[in-house]
C-alpha positions in Angstrom: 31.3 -7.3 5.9 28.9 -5.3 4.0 25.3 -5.8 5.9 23.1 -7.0 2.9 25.5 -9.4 2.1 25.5 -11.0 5.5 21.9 -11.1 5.1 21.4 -12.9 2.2 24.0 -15.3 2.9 23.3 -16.4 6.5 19.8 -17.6 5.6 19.7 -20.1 8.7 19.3 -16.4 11.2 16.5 -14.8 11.8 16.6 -11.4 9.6 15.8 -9.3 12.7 17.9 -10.9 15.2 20.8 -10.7 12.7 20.3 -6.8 11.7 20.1 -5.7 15.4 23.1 -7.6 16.6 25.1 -5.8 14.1 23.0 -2.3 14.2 21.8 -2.6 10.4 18.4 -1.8 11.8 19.3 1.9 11.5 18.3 3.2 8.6 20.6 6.7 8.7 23.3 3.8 8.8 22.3 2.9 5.2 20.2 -0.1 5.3 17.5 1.0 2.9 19.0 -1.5 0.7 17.2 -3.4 -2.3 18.0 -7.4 -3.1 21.3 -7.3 -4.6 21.3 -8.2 -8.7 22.2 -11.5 -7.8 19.2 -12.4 -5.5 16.8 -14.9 -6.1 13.7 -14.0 -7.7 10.5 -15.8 -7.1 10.9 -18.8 -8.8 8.1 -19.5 -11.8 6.1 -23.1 -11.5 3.3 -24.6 -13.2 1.2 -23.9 -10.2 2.6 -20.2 -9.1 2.8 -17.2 -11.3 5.8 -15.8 -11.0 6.2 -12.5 -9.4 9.9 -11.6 -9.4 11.2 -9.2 -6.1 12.4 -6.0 -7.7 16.0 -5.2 -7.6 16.9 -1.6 -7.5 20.6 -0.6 -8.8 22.3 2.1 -9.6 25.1 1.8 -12.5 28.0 -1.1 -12.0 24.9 -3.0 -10.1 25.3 -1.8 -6.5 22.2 -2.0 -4.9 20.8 1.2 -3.7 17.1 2.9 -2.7 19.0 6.4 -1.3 21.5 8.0 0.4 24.6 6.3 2.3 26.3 6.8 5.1 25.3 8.6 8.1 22.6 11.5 9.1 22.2 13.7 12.0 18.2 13.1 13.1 17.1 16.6 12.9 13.1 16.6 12.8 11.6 19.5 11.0 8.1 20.9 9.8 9.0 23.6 7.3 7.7 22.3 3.9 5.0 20.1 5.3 1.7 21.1 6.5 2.6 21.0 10.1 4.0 24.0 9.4 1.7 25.8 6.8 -1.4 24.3 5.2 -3.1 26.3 2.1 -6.2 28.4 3.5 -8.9 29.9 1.9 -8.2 33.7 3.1 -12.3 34.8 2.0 -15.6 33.9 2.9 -17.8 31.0 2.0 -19.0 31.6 -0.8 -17.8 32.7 -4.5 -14.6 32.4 -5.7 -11.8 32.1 -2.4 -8.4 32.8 -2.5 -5.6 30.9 -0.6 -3.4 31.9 1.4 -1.0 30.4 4.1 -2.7 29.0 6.9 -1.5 27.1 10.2 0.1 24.2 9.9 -1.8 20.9 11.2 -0.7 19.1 14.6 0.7 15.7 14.8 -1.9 13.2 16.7 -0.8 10.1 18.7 -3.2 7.3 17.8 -3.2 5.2 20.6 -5.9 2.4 19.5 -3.5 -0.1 18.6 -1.0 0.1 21.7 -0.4 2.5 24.5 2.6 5.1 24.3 5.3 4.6 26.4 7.1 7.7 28.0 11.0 8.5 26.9 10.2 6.2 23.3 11.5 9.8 21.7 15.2 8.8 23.1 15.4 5.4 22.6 13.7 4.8 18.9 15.5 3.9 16.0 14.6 4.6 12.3 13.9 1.5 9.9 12.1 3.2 6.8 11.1 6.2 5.2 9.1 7.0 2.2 6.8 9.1 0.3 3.7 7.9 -0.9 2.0 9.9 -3.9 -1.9 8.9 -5.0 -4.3 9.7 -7.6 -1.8 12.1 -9.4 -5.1 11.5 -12.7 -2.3 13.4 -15.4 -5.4 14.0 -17.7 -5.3 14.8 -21.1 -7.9 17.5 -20.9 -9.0 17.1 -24.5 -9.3 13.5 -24.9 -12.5 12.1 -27.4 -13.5 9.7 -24.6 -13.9 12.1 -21.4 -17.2 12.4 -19.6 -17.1 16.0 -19.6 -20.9 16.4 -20.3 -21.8 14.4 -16.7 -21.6 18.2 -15.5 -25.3 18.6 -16.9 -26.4 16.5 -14.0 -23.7 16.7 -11.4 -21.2 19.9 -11.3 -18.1 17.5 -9.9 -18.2 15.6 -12.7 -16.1 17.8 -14.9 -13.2 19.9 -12.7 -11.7 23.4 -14.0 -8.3 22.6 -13.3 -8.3 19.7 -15.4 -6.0 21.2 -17.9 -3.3 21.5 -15.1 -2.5 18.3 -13.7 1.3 18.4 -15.2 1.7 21.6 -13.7 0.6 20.5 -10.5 2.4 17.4 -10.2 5.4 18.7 -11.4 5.3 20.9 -8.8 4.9 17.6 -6.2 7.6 16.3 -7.7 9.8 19.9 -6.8 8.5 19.3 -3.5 9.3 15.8 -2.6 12.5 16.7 -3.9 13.0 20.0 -1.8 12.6 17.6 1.4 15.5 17.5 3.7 14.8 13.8 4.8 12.2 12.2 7.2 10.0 15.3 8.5 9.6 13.6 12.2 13.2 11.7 12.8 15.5 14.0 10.0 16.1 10.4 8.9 17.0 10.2 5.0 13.9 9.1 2.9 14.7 5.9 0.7 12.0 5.8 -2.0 9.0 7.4 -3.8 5.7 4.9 -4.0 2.7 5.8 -6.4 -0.6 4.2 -5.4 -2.2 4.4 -8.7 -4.4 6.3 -10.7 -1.3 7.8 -12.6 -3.4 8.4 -15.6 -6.5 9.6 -15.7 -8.1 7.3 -18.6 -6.1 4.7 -19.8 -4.2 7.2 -22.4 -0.8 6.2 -23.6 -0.5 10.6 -23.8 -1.4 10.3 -20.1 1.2 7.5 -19.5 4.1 9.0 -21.6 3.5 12.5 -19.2 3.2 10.4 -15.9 7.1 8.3 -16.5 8.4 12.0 -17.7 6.8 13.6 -14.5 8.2 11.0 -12.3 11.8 10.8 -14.4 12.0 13.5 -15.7 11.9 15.3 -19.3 10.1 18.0 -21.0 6.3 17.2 -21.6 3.8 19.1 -23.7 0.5 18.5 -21.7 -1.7 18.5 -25.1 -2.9 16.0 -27.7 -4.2 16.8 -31.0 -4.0 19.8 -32.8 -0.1 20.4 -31.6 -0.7 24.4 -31.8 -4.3 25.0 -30.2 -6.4 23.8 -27.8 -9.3 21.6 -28.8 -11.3 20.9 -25.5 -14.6 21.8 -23.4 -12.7 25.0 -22.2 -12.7 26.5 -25.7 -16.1 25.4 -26.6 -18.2 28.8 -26.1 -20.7 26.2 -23.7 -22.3 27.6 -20.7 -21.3 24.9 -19.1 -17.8 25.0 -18.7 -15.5 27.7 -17.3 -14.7 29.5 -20.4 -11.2 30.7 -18.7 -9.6 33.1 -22.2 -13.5 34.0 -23.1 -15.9 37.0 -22.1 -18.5 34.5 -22.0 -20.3 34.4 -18.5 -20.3 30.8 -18.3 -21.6 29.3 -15.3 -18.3 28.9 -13.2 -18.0 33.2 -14.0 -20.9 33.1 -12.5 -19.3 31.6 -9.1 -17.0 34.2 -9.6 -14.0 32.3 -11.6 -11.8 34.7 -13.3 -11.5 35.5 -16.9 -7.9 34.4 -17.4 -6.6 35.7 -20.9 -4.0 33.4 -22.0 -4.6 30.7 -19.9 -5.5 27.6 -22.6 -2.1 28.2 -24.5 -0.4 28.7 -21.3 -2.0 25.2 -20.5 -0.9 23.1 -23.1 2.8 24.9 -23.2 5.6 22.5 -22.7 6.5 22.0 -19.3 9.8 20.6 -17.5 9.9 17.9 -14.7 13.2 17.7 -12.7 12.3 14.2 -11.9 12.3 12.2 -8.5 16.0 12.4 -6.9 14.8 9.1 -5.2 14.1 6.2 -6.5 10.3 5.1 -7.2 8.1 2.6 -7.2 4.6 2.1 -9.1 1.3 0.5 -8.1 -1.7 0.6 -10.7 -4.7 1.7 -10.2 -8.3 1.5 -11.6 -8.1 4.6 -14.5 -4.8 3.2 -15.3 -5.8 -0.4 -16.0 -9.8 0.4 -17.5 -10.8 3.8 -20.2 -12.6 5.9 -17.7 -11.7 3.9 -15.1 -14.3 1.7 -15.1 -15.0 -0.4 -18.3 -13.4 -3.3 -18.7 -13.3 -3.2 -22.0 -9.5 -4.0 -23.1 -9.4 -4.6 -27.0 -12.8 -2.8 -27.7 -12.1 -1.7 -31.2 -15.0 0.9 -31.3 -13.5 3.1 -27.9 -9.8 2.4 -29.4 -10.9 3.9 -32.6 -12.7 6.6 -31.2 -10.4 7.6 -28.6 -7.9 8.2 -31.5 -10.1 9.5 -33.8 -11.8 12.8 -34.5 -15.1 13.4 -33.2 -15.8 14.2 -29.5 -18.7 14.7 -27.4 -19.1 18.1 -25.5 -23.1 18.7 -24.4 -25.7 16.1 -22.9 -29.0 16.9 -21.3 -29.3 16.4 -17.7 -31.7 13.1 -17.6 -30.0 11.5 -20.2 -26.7 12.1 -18.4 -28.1 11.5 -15.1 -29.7 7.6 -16.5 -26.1 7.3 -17.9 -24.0 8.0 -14.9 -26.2 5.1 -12.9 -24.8 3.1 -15.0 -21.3 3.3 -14.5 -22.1 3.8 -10.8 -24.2 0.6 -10.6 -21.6 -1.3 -12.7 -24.8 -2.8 -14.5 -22.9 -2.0 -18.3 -18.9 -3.1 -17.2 -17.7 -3.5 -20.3 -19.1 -0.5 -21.8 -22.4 -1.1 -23.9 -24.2 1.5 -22.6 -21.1 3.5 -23.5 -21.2 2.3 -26.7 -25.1 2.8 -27.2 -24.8 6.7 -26.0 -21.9 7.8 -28.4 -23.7 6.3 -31.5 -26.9 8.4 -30.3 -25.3 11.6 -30.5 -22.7 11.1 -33.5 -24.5 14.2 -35.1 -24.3 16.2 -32.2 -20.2 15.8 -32.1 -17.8 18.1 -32.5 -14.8 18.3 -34.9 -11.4 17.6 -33.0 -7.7 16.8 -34.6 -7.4 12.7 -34.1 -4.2 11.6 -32.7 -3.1 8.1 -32.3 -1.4 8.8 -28.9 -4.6 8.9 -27.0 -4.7 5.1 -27.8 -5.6 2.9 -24.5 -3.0 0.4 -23.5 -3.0 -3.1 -22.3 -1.8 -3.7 -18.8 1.9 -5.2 -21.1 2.7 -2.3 -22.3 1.9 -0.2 -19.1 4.4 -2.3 -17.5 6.5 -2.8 -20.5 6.6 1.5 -20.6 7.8 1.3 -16.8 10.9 -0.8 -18.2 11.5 1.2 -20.7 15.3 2.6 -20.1 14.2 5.9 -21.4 11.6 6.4 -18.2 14.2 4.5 -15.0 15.2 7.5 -13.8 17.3 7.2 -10.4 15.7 3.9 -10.6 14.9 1.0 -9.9 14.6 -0.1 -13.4 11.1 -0.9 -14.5 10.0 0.8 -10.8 8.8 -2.2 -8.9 7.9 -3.9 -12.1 10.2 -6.8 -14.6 10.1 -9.2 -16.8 8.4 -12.0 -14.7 5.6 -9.3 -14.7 5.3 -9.6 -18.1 5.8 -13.1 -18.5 3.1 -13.3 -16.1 0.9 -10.8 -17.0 0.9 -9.5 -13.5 0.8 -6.4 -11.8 1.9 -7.2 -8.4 5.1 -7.3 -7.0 7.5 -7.3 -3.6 10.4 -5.1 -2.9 12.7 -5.3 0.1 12.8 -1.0 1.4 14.8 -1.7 3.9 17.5 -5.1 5.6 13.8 -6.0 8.0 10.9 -4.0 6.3 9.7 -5.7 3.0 7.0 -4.0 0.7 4.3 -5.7 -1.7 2.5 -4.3 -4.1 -1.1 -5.1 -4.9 -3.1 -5.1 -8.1 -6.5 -4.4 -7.0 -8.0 -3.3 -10.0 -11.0 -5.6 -11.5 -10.1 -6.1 -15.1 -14.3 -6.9 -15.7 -14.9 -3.5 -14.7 -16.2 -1.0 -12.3 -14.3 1.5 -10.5 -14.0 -0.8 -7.5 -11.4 -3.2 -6.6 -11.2 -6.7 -6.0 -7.8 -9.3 -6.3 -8.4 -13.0 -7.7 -7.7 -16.1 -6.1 -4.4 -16.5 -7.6 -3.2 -13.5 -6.4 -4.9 -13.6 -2.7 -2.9 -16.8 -2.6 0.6 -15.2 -3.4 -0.3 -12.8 -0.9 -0.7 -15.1 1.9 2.3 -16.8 0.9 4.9 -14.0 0.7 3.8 -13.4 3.8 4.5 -16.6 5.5 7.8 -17.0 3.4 8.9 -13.2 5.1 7.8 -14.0 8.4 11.1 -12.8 9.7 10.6 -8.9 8.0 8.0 -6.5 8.9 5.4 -6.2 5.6 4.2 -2.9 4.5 1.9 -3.1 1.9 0.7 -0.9 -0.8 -2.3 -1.2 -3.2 -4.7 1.5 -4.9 -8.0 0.3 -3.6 -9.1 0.6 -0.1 -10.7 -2.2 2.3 -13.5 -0.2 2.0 -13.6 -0.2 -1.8 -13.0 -3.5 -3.0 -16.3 -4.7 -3.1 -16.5 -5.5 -7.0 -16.2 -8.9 -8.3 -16.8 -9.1 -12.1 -15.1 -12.1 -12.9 -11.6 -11.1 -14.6 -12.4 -12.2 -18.5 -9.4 -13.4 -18.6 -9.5 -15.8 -15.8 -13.6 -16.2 -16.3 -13.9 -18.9 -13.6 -11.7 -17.7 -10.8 -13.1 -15.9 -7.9 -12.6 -12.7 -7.0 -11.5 -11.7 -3.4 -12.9 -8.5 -1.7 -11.3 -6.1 1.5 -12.8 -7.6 4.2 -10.7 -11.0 3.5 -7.6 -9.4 2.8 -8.2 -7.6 6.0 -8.7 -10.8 7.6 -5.7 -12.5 6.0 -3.1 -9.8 6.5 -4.5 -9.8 10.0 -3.1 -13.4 10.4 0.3 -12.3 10.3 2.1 -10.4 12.8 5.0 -8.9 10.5 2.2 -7.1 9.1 2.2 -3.0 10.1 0.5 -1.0 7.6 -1.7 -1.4 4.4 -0.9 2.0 2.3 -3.4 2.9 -0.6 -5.6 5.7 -1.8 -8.1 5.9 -4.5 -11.1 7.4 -1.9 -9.4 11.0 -2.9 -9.6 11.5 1.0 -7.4 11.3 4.0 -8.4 8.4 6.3 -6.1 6.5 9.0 -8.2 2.9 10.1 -7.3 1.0 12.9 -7.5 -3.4 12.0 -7.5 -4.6 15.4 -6.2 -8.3 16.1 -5.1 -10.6 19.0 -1.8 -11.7 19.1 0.2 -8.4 18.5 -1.3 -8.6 15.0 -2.8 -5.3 14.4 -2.0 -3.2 11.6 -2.5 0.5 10.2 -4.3 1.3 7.2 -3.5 4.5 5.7 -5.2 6.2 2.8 -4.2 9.4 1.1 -6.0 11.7 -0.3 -5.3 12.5 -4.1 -3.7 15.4 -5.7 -5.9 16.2 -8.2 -8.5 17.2 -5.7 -8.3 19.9 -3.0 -6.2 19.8 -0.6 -3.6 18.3 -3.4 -1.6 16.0 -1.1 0.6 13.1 -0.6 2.1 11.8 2.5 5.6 10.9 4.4 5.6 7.7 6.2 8.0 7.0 8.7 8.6 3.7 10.7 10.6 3.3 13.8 11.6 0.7 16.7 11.0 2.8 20.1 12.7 -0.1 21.8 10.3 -0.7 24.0 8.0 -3.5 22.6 5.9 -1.4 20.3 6.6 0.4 16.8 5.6 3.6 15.5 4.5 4.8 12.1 4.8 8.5 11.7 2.5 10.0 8.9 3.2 13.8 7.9 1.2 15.0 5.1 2.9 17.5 2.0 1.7 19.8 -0.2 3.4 20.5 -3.7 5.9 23.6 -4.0 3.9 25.9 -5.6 3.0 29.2 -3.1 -0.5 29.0 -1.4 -1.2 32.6 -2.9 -1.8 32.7 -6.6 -1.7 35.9 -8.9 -4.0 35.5 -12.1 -1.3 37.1 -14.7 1.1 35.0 -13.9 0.7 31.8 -16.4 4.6 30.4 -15.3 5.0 26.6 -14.8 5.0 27.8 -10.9 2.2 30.1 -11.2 0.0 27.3 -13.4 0.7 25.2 -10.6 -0.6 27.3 -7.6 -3.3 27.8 -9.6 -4.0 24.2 -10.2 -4.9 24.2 -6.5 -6.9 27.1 -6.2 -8.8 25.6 -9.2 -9.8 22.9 -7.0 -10.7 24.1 -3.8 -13.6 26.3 -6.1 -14.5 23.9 -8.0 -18.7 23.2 -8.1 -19.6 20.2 -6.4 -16.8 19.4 -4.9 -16.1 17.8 -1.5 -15.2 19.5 1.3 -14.3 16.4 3.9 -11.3 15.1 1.6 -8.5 16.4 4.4 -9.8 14.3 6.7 -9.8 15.1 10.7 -6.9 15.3 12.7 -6.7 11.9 13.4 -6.3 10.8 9.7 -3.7 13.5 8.9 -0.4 14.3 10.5 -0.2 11.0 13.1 1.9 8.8 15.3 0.3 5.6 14.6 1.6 3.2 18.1 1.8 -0.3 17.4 3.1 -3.7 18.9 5.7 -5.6 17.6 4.7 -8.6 16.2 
């Protein structure tokens, strides 16, 4: 009897109690299953938005999130930074090379529950996955980027903006390249994305992200389709002026005069695509322009992000009394936006317009997601369907393995801010997917953290219903004990948080630093049954494939790549805290069954 079957038609038996009396817990045997076709969506009322369960299949419908049969639990560290991490290999100051450095040591976190001696022998695998975050594919030369911030704060424009293809490509080769779960050999089932795909709301910035993730060739450049039109090429100070003799300020840091480097940049690139199936969450600079104006159906941004005029230079107080602003979240849907680029219209350059830099509404990001051309190995529409869009939801559940369930938060605020928040409706499908799955262990997955979900613009769509912040979805998923982890990002830093409950209902939150800032990485998550009354979630952090060492002349996909990273660990202003400590990187987070 095939095990998914016997779980979906033996309702009356308690999913767990059913899978380990016929060993389906193990997920080398197989059981990282989706809902067969046939499965029962959630069903649509008057009073519930429906939020269908994803179901992932491969051609002629049989239901798969990776590789069957059998698989020899060999543990390894090579191609994970708990064997090599990327190093700077020069002083503190000026421009620093990388190198390979030591790898970083897995922690026991013992918070939650104690470890129990001889767990290593008895434990049994029940997921494994790959969680990517705040990938922010940018399209470098984009009308509506805040480029000119940099007058008042050097972070706020990033010299290897131009390579975020590369560099995610290069991800992708590495996720790929993985020879299952780093700390149980166990295969890995799936690839989850906790937002910030995009980088502004760009339907250029989408198209690259589903090719990056499906694979394709993609030409990382709007406009003028033979040259590049951006900051980089604008002769300003204030910007490293990589092909130019011009000592710009970064030169001044030491950044190298790279001849060659803008068309490299823009050159069409090829993604292999994820060999496991994926899975999307949305985040806040894919749902708002700039992330953080809630603004959907602005006709003045629309038209001037396709159009042909684009803001380069800003004085530093002006800049600084604009940046408050979308800091403050006093202007959400963008009037102070508006007011500043009517200012300076004179002051604007000349750039080709292009109708592909167009913002899209949260239907046609999920609409893109279903589109056959982008599924990839699957599942089709990546976590999203047609409930979604009948909806006009963002949220969703999936079942990763026969016991382990996964949901899918929409945290973004469509009033604005970059902060998160969910709304009533949603807090309320939350609670009661996880009452209905009592009998499955919950992992969920969101872009926001606890710590950042503090906005609550009311959702102009939905004007009079509240908006819920992280402290009371902390306190509701601490009410159930199938929940074990909360997995998000959008901080851009590595961070591991204990929630501490009575009643064996504890839970991990795990946040991932992004890979569009330095170190560039994304995370394996492993959970397994050690058999003993408590659970363990291994976390091993990953770096893309590109080689820690870079070598300026060479401008290959693979060398654009390394650089990408190099780029950002010499970038001005940026932070130097986003690894984390030990404790928030490579872990074996020890919790009790609930």
């Amino acid at each position: 009897m095939p095990r998914i079957r016997s779980v979906a038609t033996v309702p009356a038996l308690n999913r767990r109690t059913l899978l380990a009396a016929t060993g389906a817990v193990s997920l080398s045997a197989g059981i990282g299953l989706a809902l067969r076709p046939q499965s029962p969506a959630h069903a649509s009322t008057a009073a519930q938005a429906p939020v269908a369960d994803s179901v992932a299949h491969a051609e002629g419908g049989a239901a798969t999130t990776g590789p069957r049969g059998p698989a020899a639990l060999a543990p390894y560290t090579r191609g994970t930074t708990l064997g090599s991490v990327a190093t700077p290999h020069s002083g503190p100051t000026g421009y620093r090379r990388l190198g390979d450095g030591a790898g970083w040591k897995r922690v026991v976190r013992d918070e939650l529950a104690a470890p129990k001696t001889g767990r290593a022998d008895r434990r049994t695998a029940l997921a494994a996955f790959v969680q990517l975050t705040d990938l922010h594919l940018i399209d470098a030369q984009h009308p509506l980027r805040l480029e000119y911030l940099r007058s008042q704060n050097k972070s706020a424009w990033r010299p290897q903006e131009t390579l975020t293809v590369a560099g995610a490509i290069s991800l992708i080769e590495r996720v790929n390249s993985l020879h299952g779960a780093p700390a149980t050999g166990t295969p890995l089932h799936f690839v989850m994305t906790t937002g910030d795909n995009t980088d502004n709301n760009s339907t250029t910035e989408l198209e690259w992200f589903l090719k990056v993730m499906s694979g394709g060739r993609i030409t990382p450049n709007s406009g003028d389709p033979r040259h590049y039109e951006g900051v980089q090429a604008s002769n300003l100070k204030t910007y490293w002026q990589p092909d130019a003799a011009l000592r710009d300020a970064d030169k001044q840091l030491g950044f190298p005069r790279i001849q060659g480097f803008l068309e490299a940049a823009i050159r069409e690139l090829r993604s292999p695509g994820l060999k496991l199936p994926w899975y999307s969450t949305v985040g806040n600079h894919d749902a708002l322009p700039l992330g953080c104006y809630g603004s959907r159906g602005d006709s003045y941004l629309t038209e001037f992000a396709v159009g042909g005029k684009k803001l380069m230079s800003l004085g530093s107080a002006e800049a600084t009394t604009f940046a408050k602003t979308i800091k403050n979240g006093s202007s959400p849907k963008g009037a102070a936006f508006h007011d500043l680029l009517r200012a300076h219209a004179r002051e604007m350059r000349s750039v080709t317009p292009d109708e592909k830099r167009a913002p899209f509404t949260p239907a046609e990001y999920v609409r893109a997601h279903l589109d056959p051309a982008y599924t990839g190995p699957g599942p089709t529409g990546h976590g999203y369907s047609s409930a979604n869009l009948s909806a006009g939801t963002q949220y969703y559940t999936f079942r990763i393995a026969g016991d382990v369930l996964g949901i899918s938060l929409d945290t973004t605020d469509p009033g604005g801010h970059y902060e998160g928040s969910i709304g009533t409706a949603q807090l309320r499908w939350l609670e009661r997917t996880l009452r209905e799955n009592a009998d499955s262990y919950v992992i969920v997955f969101s872009h926001h953290t606890s710590k950042t979900m503090r906005n609550t613009h009311a959702d102009p769509a939905h004007p009079t219903e509240r908006r819920h912040g992280g402290a009371e979805v902390v306190a509701l998923l601490a009410r159930f004990s199938n929940t074990l982890a909360w997995v998000n990002g959008h901080t851009h830093r590595n961070e591991i948080i204990p929630h501490a409950a009575s009643g064996n209902r504890s839970f991990w939150e795990i946040c991932t630093a992004s890979h569009v800032d330095f170190p560039q990485l994304a995370r394996v998550v492993e959970l397994v049954d050690n058999k003993d009354g408590t659970l363990s979630l291994f976390t091993t952090l990953i770096e893309s494939a590109a080689p820690h060492a870079t070598d300026f002349s060479d401008l290959s996909q693979t060398g654009l790549a390394a650089l990408y990273r190099e780029l950002s660990l010499n970038a001005p202003g940026s932070r130097t805290d986003l690894s984390g400590t030990s404790r928030d990187r490579n872990t074996e987070l020890i919790l009790k069954k609930g």
